[in-house]
N, C-alpha and C positions, 0 to 999 in steps of 0.2 A: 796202325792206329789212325782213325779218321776224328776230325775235329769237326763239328758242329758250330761253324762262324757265328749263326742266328738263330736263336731260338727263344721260345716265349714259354719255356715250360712253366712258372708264376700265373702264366691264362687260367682262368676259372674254368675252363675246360680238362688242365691236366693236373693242377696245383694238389687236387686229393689222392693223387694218384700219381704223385711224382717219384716215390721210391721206386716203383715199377716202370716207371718210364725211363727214370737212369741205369736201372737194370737192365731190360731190354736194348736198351740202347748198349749198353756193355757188354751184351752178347751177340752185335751185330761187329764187333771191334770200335764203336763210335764210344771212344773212353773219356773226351774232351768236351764239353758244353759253354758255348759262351752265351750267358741269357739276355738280353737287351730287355733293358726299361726303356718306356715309352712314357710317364710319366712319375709326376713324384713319389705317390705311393706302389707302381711297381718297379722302380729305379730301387727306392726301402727292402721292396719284398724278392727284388734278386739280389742284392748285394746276403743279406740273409741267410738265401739259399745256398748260395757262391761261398758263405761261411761254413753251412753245414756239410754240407758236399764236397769231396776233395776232385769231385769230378768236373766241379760245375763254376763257371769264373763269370763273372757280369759287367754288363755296361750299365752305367747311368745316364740319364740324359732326358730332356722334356720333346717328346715326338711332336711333328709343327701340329696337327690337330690338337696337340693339348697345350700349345703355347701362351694361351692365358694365363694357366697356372705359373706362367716361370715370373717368381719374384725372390724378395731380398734370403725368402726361407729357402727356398730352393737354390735358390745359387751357395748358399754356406754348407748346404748340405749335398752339394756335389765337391766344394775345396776341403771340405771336412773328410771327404771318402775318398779323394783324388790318389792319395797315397796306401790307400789300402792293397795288401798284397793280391787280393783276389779281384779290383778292378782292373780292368784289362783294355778298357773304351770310354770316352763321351759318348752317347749314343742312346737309341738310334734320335738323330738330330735332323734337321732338312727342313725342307719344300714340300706341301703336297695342297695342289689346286682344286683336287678330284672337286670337292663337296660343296655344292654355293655357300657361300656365306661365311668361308674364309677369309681371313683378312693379311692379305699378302704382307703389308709392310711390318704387321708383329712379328709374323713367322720372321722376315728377313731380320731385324732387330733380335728377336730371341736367339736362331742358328748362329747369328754373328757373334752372339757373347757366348754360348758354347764353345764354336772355334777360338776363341779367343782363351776359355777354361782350360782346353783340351793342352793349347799349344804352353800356357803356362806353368803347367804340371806334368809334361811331356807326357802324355796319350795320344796315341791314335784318336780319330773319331770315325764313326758307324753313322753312314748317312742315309736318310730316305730322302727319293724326290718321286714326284708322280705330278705329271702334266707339268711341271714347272721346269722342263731343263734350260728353256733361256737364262731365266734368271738364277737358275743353281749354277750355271757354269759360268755367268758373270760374277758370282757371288765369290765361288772360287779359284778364280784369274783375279781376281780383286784384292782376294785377302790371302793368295800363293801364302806369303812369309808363314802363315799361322799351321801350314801344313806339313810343316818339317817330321813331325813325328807318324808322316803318312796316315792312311783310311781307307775305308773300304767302302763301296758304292753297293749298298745290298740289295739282293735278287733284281740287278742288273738285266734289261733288258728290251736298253734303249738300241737307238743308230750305231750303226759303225762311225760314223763320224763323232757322234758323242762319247763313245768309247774312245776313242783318238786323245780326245779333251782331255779326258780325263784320267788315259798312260802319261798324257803330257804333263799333268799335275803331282807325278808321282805315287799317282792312287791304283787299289789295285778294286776288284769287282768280285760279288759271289754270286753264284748261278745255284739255285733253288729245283724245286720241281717242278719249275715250269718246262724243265729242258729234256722231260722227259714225255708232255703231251703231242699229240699227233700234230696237231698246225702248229708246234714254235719252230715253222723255218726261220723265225730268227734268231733266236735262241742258238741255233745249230752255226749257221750265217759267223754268229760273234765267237764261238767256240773256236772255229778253224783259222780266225783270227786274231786270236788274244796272244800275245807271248805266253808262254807255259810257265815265268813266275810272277805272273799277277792276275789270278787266281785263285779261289778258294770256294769251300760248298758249306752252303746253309740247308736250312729245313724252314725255316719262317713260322716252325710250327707255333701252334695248331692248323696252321693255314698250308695252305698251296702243296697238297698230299701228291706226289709223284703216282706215275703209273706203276704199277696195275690199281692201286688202288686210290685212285683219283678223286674226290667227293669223300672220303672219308676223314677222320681224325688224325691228321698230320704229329709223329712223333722223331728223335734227333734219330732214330732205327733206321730212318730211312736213308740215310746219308748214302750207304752204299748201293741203291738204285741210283741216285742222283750218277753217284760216279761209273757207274757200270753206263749208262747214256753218254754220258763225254767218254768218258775210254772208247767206246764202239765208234763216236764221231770223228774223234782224234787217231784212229787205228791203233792204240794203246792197249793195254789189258790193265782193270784196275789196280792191281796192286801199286802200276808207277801213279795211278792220278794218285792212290790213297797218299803216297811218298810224296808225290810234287806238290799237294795242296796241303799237308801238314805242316813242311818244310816252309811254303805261303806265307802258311796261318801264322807261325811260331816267328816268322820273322816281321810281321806286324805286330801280332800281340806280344811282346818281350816277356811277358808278365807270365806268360803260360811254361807250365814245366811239363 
């Protein structure tokens, strides 16, 4: 069985068409979905699905692009769900610099009361950062204590040096399908130096569609290209990634059966 760390099946892209997606996906061995919200109303519409689906478990969380929205309603309605059997994450929560007219000190102010959610309800958190790792790793070294219940750093694909940081935080990193395009030598780079249990595979779908079919509509189907790329990197053959990133997944998310 392969688990699916990240995905966005709720996206307006797969949402009509999710019974076929969880299908397919259950005929790739991919039996496990963990859906991450990105903001309040799709944090609502995975927990939801996470209901209907015995396949499908979700994170809640306000992604830094949507950090405006986190106020007194949304924070009751992440301690309102914190104990629900099928949340599995804070998330996806973070940093992200890409877009001008971000405004750094909300983002750091919202992730921090996230962290602060996660650690009081014991959950993991599912973090984003993008262009921002100074200050996500000071953010982190900062506030250690609140990470007891460990995290994962998704579609992972910074420095080896930032991966260093971030074994040392106790967190562990998913590797997506980026790791299967022609230039991620670095991608490849972090694979042959990750320890083998802090790890696990995402899909990010709808986004970031592994080879061969690259540019396309990214679904959790794919997870076993992801792992057949690190197997061949690692001189492994997939069945042990399928075993080692399960095993990962299951000991971060406690939640999953």
């Amino acid at each position: 069985m392969f688990i699916d760390t990240h995905a966005h099946i709720n996206d307006d892209k797969l949402i009509d068409d999710i019974q076929n997606v969880i299908e397919r996906a259950h005929n790739e061995n991919v039996d496990i979905i963990i859906n991450s919200g990105s903001s309040y109303s799709s944090s609502k519409s995975s927990i939801e699905i996470a209901n209907k689906f015995k396949e499908v478990y979700a994170c809640i969380g306000i992604h830094p692009e949507n950090c405006e929205e986190y106020n007194d309603e949304v924070e009751k309605f992440i301690i309102d769900n914190a104990n629900n059997k099928k949340v599995v994450a804070i998330g996806e929560i973070g940093l992200d610099y890409h877009y001008e007219g971000y405004n750094c000190d909300l983002q750091k102010k919202v992730f921090i009361k996230q962290l602060e959610l996660a650690h009081r309800y014991n959950l993991p958190v599912v973090i984003h950062s993008r262009d921002a790792t100074k200050d996500m790793i000071e953010i982190l070294k900062e506030y250690k204590s609140l990470l007891t219940n460990g995290g994962l750093m998704h579609c992972f694909n910074g420095s080896v040096e930032t991966l260093n940081e971030i074994l040392k935080l106790g967190l562990k990193v998913s590797f997506g399908g980026i790791v299967t395009f022609k230039n991620a030598r670095n991608s490849s780079s972090l694979i042959t130096q990750i320890p083998i249990d802090s790890f696990t595979l995402e899909t990010d779908c709808p986004y970031l569609c592994p080879e061969p079919f690259r540019g396309n509509l990214n679904e959790p189907k794919n997870i076993p290209l992801i792992a057949k790329k690190i197997a061949d990197i690692l001189g492994l053959n997939i069945k042990e990634i399928e075993e080692i990133t399960t095993k990962n997944a299951k000991n971060l998310f406690k939640k999953l059966i």
